[in-house]
N, CA, C and O atoms as CSV, one atom per row, in Angstrom:
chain,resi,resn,atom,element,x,y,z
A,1,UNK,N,N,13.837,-24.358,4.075
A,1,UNK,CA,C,14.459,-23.048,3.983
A,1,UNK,C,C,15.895,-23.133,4.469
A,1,UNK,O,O,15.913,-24.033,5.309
A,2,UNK,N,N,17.089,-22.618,4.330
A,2,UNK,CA,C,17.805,-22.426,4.157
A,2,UNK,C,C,18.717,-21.021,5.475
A,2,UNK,O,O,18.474,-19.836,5.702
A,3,UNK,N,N,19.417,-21.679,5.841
A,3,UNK,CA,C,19.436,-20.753,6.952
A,3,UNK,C,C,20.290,-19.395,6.412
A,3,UNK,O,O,21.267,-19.643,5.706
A,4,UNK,N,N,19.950,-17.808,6.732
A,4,UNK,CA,C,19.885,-16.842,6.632
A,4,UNK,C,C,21.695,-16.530,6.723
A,4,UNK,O,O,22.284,-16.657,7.796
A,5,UNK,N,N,22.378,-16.137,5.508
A,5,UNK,CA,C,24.230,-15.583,5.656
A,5,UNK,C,C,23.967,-14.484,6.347
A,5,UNK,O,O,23.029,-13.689,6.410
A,6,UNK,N,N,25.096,-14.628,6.898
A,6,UNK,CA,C,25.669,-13.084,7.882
A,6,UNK,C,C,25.236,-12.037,7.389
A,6,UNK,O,O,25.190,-11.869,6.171
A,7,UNK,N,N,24.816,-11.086,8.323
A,7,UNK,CA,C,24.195,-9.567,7.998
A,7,UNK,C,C,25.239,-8.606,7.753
A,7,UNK,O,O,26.251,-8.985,8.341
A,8,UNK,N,N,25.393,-7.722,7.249
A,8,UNK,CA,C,26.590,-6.874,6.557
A,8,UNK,C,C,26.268,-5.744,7.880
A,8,UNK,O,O,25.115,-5.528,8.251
A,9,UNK,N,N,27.246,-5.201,8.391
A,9,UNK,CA,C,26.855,-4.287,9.138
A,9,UNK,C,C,26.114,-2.981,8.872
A,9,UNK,O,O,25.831,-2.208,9.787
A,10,UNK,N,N,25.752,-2.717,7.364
A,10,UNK,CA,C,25.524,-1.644,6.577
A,10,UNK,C,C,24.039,-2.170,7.164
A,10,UNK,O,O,23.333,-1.622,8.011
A,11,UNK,N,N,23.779,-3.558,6.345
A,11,UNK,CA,C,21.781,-3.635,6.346
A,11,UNK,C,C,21.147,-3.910,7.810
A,11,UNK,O,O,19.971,-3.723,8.122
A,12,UNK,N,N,22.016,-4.316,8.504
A,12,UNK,CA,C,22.178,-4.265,9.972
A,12,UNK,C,C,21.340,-2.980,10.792
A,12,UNK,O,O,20.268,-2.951,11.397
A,13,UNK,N,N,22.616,-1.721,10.429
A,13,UNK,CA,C,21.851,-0.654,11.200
A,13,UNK,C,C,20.574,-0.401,10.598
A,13,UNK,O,O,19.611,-0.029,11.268
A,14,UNK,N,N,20.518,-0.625,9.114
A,14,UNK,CA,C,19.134,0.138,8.850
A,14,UNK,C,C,17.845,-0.749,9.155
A,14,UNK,O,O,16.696,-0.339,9.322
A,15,UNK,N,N,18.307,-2.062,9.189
A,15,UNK,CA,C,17.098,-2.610,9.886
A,15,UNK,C,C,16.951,-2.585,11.090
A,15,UNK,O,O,16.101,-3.290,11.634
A,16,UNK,N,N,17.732,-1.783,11.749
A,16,UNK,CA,C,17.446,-1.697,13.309
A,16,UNK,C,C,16.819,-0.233,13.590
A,16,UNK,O,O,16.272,0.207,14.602
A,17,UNK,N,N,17.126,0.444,12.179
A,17,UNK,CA,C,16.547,1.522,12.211
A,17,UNK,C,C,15.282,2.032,11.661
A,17,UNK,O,O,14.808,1.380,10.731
A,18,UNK,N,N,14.516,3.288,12.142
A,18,UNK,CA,C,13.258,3.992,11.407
A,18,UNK,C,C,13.615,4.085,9.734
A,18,UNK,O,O,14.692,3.962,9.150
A,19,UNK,N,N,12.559,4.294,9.343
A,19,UNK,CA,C,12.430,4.638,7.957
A,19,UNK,C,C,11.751,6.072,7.944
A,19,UNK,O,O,11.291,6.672,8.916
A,20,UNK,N,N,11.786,6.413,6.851
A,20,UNK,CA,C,11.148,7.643,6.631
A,20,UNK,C,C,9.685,7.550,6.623
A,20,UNK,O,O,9.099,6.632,7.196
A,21,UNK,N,N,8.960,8.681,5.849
A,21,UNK,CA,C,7.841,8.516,5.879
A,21,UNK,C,C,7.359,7.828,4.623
A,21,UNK,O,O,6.358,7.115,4.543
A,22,UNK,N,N,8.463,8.230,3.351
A,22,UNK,CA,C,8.444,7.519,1.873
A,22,UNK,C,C,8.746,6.432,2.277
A,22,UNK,O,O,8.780,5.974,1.135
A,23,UNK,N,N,8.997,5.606,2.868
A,23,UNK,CA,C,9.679,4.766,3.157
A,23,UNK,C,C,8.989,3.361,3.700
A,23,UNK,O,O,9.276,2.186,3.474
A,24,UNK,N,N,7.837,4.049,4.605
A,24,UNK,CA,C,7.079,3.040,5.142
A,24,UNK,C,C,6.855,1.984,4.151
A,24,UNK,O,O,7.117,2.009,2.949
A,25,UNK,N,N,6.145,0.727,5.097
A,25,UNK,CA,C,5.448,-0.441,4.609
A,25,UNK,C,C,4.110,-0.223,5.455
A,25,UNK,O,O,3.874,0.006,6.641
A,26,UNK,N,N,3.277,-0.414,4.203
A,26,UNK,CA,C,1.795,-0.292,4.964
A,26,UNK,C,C,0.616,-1.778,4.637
A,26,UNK,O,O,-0.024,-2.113,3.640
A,27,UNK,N,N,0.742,-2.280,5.817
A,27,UNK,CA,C,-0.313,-3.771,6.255
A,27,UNK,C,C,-1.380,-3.263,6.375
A,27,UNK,O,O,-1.896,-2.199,6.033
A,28,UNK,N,N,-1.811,-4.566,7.163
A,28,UNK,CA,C,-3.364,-4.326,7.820
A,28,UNK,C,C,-3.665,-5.577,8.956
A,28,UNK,O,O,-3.032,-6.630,9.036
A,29,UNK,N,N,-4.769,-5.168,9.773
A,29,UNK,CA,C,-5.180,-6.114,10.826
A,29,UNK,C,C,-6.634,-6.409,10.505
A,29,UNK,O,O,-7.469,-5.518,10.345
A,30,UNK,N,N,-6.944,-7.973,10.401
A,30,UNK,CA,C,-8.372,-8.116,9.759
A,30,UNK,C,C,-9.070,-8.141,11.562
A,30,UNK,O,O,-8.580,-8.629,12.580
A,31,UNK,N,N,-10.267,-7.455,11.362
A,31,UNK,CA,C,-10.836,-7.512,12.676
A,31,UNK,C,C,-12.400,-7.958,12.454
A,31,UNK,O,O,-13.098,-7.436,11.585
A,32,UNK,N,N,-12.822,-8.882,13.252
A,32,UNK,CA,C,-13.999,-9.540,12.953
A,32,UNK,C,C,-15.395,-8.191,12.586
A,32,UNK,O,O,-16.213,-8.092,11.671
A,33,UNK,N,N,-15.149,-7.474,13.618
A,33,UNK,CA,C,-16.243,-6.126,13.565
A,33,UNK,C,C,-15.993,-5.153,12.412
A,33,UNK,O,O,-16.840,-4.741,11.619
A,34,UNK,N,N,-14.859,-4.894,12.443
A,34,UNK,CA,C,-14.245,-3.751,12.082
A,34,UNK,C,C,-14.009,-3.851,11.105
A,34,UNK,O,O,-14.261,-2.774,10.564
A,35,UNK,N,N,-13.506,-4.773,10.182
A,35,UNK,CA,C,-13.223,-5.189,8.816
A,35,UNK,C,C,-11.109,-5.236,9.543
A,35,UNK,O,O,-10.483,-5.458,10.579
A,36,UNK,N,N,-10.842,-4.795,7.873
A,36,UNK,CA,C,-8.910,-4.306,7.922
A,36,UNK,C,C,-8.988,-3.138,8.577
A,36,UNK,O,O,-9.700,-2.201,8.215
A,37,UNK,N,N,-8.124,-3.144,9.754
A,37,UNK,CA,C,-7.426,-2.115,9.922
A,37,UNK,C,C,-6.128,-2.114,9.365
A,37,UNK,O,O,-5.366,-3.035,9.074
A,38,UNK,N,N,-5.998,-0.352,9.241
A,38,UNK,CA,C,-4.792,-0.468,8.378
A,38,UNK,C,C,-3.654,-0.116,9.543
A,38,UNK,O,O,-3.864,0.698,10.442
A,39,UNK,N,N,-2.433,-0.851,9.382
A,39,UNK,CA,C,-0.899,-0.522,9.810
A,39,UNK,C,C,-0.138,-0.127,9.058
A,39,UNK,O,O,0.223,-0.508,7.945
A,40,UNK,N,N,0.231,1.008,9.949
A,40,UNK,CA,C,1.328,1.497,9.317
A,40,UNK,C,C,2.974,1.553,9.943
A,40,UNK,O,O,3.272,2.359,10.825
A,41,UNK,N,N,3.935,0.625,9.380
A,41,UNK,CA,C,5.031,0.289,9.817
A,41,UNK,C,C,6.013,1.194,9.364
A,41,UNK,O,O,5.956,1.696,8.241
A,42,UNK,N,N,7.268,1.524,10.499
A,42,UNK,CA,C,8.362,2.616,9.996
A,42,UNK,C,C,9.450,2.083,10.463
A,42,UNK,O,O,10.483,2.753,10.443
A,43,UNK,N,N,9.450,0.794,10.972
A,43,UNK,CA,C,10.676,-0.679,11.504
A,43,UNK,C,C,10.529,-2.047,11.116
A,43,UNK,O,O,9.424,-2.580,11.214
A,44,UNK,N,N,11.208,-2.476,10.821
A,44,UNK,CA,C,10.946,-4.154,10.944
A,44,UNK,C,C,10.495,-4.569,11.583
A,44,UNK,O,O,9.653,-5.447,11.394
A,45,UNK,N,N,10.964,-3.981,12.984
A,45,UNK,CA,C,10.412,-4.625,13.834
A,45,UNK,C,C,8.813,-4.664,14.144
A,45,UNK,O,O,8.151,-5.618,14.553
A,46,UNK,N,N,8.432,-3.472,13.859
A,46,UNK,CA,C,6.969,-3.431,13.845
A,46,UNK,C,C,5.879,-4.435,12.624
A,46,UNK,O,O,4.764,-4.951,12.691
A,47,UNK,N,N,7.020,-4.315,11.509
A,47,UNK,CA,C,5.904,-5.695,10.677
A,47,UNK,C,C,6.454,-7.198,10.923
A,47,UNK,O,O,6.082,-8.131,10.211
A,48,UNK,N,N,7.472,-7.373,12.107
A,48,UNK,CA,C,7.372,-8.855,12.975
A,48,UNK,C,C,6.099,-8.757,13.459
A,48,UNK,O,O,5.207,-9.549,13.154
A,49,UNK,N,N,5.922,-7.539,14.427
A,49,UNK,CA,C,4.788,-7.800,15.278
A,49,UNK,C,C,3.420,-7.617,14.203
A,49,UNK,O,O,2.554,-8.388,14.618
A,50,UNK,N,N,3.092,-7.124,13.389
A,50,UNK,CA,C,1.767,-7.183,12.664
A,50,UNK,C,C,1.789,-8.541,12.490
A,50,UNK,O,O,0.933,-9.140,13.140
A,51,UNK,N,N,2.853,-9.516,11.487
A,51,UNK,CA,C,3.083,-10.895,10.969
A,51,UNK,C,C,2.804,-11.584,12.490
A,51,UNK,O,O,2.336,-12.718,12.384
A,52,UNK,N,N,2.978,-11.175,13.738
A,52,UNK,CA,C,2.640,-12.186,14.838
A,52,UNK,C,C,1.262,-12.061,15.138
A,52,UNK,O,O,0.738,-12.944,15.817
A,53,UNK,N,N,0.337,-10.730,14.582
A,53,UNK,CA,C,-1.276,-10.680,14.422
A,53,UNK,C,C,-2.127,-11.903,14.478
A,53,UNK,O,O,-1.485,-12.772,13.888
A,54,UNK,N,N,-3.315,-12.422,14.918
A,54,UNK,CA,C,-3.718,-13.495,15.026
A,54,UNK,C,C,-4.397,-13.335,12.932
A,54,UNK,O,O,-4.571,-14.365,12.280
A,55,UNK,N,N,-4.593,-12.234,12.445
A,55,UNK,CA,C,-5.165,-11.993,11.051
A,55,UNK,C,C,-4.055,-11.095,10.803
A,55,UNK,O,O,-4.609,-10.031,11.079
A,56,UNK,N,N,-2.814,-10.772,10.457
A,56,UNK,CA,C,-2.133,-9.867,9.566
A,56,UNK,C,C,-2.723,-9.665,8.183
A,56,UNK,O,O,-3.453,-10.562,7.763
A,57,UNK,N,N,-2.513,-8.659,7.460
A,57,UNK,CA,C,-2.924,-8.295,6.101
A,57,UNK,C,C,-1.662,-7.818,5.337
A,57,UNK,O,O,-1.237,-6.731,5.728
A,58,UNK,N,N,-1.032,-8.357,4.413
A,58,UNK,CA,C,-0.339,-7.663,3.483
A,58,UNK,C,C,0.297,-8.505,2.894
A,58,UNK,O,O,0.517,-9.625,3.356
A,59,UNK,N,N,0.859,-7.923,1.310
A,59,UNK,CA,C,1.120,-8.341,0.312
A,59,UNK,C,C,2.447,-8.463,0.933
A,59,UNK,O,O,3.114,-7.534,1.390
A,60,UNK,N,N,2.878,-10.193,0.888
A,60,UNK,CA,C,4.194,-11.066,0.761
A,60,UNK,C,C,5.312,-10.473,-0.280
A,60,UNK,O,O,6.507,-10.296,-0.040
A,61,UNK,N,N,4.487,-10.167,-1.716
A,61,UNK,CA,C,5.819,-9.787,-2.578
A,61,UNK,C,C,5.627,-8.348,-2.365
A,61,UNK,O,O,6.617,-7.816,-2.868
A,62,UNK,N,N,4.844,-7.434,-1.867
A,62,UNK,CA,C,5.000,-6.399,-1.197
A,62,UNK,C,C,6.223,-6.016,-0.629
A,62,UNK,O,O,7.068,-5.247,-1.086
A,63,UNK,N,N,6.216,-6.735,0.575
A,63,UNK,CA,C,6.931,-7.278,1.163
A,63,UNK,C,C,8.665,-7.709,0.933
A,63,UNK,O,O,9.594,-6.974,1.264
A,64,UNK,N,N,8.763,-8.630,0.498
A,64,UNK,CA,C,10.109,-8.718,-0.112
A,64,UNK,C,C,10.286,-7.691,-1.080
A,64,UNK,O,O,11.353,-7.102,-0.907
A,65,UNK,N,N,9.676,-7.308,-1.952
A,65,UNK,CA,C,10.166,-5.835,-2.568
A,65,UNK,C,C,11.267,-5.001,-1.454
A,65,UNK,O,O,12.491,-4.920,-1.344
A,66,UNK,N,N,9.800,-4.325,-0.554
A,66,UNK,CA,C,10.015,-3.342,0.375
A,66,UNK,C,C,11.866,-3.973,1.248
A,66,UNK,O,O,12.726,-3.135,1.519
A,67,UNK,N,N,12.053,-5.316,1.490
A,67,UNK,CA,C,12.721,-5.811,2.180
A,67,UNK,C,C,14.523,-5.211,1.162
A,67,UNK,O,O,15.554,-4.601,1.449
A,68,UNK,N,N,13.988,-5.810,0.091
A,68,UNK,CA,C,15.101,-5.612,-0.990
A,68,UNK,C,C,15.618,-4.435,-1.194
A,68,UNK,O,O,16.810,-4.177,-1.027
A,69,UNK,N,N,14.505,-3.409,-1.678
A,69,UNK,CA,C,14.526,-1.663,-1.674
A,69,UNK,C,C,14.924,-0.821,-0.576
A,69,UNK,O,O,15.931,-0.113,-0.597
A,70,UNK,N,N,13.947,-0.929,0.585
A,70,UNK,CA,C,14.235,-0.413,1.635
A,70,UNK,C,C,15.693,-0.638,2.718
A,70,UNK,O,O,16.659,0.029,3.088
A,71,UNK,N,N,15.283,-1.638,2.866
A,71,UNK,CA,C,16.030,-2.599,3.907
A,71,UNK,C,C,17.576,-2.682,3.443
A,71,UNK,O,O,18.586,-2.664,4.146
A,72,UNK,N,N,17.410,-2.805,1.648
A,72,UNK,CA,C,18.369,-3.315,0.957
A,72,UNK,C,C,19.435,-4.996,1.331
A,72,UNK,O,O,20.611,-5.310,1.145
A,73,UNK,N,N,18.357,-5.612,1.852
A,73,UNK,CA,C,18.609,-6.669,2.468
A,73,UNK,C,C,18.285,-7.895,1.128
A,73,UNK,O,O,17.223,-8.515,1.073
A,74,UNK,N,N,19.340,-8.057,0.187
A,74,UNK,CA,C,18.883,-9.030,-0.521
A,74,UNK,C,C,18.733,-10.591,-0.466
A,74,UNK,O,O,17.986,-11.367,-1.060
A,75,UNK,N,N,19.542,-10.731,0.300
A,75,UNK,CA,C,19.464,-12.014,0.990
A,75,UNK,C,C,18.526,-12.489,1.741
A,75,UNK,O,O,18.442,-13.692,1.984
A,76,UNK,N,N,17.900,-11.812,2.092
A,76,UNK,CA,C,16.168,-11.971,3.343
A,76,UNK,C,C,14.603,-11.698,2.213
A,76,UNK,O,O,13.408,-11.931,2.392
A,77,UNK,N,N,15.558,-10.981,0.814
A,77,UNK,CA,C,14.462,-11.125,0.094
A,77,UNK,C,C,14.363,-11.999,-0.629
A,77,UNK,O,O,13.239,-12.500,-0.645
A,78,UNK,N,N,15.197,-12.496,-1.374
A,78,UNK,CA,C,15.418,-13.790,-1.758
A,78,UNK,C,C,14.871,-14.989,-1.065
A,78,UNK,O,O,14.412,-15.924,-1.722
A,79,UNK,N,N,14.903,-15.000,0.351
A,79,UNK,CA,C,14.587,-16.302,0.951
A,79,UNK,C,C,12.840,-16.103,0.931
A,79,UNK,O,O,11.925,-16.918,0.822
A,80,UNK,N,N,12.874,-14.708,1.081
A,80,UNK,CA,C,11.432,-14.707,0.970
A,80,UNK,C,C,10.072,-15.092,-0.347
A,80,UNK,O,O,8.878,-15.390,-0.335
A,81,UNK,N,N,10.867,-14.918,-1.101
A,81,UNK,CA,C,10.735,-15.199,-2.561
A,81,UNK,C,C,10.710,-16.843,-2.755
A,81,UNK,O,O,9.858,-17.532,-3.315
A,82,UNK,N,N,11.725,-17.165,-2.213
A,82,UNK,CA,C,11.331,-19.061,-2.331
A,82,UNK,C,C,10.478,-19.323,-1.299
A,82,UNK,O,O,9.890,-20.382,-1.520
A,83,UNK,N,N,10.107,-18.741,-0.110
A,83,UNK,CA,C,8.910,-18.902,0.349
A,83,UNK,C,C,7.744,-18.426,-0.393
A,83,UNK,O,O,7.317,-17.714,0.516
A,84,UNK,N,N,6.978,-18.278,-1.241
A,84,UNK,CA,C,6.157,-17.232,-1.657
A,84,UNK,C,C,5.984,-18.378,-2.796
A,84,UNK,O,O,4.906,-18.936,-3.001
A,85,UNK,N,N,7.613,-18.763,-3.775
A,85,UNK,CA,C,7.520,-19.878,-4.706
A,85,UNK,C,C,6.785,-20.998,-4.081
A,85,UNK,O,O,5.994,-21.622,-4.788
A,86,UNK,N,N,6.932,-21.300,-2.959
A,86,UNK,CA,C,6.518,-22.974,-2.455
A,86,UNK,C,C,4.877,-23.263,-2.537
A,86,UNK,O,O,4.223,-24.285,-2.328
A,87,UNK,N,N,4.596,-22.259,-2.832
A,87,UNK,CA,C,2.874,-21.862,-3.038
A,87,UNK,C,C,2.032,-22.410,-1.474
A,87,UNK,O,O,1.139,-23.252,-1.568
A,88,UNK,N,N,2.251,-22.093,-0.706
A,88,UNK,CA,C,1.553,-22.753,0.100
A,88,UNK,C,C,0.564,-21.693,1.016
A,88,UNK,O,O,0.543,-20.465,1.103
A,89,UNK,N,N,-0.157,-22.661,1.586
A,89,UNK,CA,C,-1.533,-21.662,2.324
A,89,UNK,C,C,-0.804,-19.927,2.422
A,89,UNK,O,O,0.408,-19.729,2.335
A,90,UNK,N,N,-1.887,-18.766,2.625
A,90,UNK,CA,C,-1.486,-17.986,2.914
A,90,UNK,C,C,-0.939,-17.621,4.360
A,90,UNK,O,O,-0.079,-16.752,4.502
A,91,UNK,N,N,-1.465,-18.306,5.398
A,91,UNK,CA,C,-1.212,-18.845,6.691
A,91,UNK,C,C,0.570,-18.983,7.021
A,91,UNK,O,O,1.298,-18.383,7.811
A,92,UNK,N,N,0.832,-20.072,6.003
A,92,UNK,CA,C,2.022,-20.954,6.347
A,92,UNK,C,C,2.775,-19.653,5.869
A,92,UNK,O,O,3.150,-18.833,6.707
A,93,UNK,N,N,2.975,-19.483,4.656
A,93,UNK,CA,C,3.566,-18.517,3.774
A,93,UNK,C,C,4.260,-17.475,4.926
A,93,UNK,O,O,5.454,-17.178,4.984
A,94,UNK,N,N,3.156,-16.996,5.842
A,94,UNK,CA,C,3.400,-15.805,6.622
A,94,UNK,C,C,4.108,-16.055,7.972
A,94,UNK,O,O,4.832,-15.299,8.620
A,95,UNK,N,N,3.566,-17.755,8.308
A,95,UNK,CA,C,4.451,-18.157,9.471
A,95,UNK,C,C,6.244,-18.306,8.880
A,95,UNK,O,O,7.159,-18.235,9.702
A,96,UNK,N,N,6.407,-18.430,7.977
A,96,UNK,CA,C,7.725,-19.109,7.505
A,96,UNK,C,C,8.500,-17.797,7.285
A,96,UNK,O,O,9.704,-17.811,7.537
A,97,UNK,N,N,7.723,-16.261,6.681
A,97,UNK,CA,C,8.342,-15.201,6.600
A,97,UNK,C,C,8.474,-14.768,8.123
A,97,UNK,O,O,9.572,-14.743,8.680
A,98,UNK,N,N,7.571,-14.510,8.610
A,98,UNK,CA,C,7.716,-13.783,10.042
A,98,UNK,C,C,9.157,-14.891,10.788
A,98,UNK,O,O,9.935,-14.570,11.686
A,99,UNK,N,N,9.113,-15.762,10.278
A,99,UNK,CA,C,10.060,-16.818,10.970
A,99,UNK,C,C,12.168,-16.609,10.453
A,99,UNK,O,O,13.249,-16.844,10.992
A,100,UNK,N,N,11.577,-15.950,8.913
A,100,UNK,CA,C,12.946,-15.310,8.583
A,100,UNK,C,C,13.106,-14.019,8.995
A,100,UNK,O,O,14.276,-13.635,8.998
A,101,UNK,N,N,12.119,-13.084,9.410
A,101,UNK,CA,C,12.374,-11.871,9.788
A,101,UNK,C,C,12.739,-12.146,11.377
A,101,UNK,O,O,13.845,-11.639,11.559
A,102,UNK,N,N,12.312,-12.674,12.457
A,102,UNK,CA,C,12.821,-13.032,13.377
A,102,UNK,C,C,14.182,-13.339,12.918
A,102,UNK,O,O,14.818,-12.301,12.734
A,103,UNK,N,N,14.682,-14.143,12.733
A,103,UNK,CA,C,15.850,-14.776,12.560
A,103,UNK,C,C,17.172,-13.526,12.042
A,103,UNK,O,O,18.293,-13.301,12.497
A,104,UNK,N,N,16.566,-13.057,11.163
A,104,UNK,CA,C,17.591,-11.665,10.682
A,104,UNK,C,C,17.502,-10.803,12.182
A,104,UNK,O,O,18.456,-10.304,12.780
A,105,UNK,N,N,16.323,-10.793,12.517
A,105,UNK,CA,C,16.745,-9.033,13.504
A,105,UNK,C,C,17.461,-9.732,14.479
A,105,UNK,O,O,18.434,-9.005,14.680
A,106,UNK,N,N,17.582,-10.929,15.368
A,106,UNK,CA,C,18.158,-11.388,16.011
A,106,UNK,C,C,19.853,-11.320,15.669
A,106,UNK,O,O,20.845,-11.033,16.340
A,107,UNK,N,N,19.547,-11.863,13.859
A,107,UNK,CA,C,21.223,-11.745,13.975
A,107,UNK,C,C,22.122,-10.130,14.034
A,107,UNK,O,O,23.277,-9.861,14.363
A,108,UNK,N,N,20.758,-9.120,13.458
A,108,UNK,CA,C,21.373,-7.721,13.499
A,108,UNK,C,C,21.434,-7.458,15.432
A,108,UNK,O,O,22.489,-6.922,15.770
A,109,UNK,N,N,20.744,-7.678,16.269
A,109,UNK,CA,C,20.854,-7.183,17.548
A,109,UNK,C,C,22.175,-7.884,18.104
A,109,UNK,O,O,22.939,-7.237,18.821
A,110,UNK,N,N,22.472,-9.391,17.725
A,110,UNK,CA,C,23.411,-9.648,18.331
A,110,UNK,C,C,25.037,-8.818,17.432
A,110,UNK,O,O,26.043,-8.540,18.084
A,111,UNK,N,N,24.940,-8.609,16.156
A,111,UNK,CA,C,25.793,-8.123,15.727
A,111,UNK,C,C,26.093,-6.477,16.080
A,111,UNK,O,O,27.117,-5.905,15.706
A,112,UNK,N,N,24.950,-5.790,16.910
A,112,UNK,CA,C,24.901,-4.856,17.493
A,112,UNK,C,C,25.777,-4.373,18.551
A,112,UNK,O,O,26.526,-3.427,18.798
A,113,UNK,N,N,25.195,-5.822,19.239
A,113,UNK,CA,C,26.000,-5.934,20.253
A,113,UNK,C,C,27.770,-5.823,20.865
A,113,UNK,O,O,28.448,-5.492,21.837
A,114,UNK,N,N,27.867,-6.535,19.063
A,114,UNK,CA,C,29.564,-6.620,19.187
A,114,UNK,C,C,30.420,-5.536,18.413
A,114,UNK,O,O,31.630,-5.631,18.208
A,115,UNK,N,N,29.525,-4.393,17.979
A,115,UNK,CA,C,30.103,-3.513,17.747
A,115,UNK,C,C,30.620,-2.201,18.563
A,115,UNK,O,O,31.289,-1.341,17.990
């Protein structure tokens, strides 16, 4: 993978920010008893933490859609997309995304910072 270009200060705030209610991304948590629970995310930051779930649930090109549309972050969807191409376990797939979504909010908090 390919390391992540500078965040525009535009996709910046909004990924640091809520979404609406149209807006959400909706996962799930597989639970041995319980079956999926469903999540419902209204930050990025909150589907880092589902993707750090020991079972997360949700659709990858879901996902980069929502990233592209919402977020309007095309560059984080794109990378996500050649992750998704590499065909690999569903496991890895999700470690390697949660691993670019880390990497973006980090660069939006520090670019936060210097504004």
């Amino acid at each position: 993978m390919k390391k992540l270009s500078a965040v525009p200060e535009k996709v910046a705030a909004r990924i640091l920010s809520k979404v609406s209610f149209e807006n959400r991304f909706i996962g799930g948590r597989l639970r041995h008893h319980a079956g999926m629970k469903r999540v419902t995310s209204y930050r990025f930051e909150e589907i880092i933490h589902l993707l750090n779930d020991p079972w997360p649930v949700l659709n990858p090109e879901a996902l980069g859609r929502w990233i592209r549309e919402v977020m309007s972050d095309v560059d984080l969807a794109e990378e996500i997309a050649r992750v998704i191409e590499m065909g690999s376990s569903y496991p890895v797939t999700i470690s390697h995304i949660r691993g670019l979504m880390e990497e973006r909010l980090d660069q939006c908090r520090r670019l936060a910072l210097h504004l």
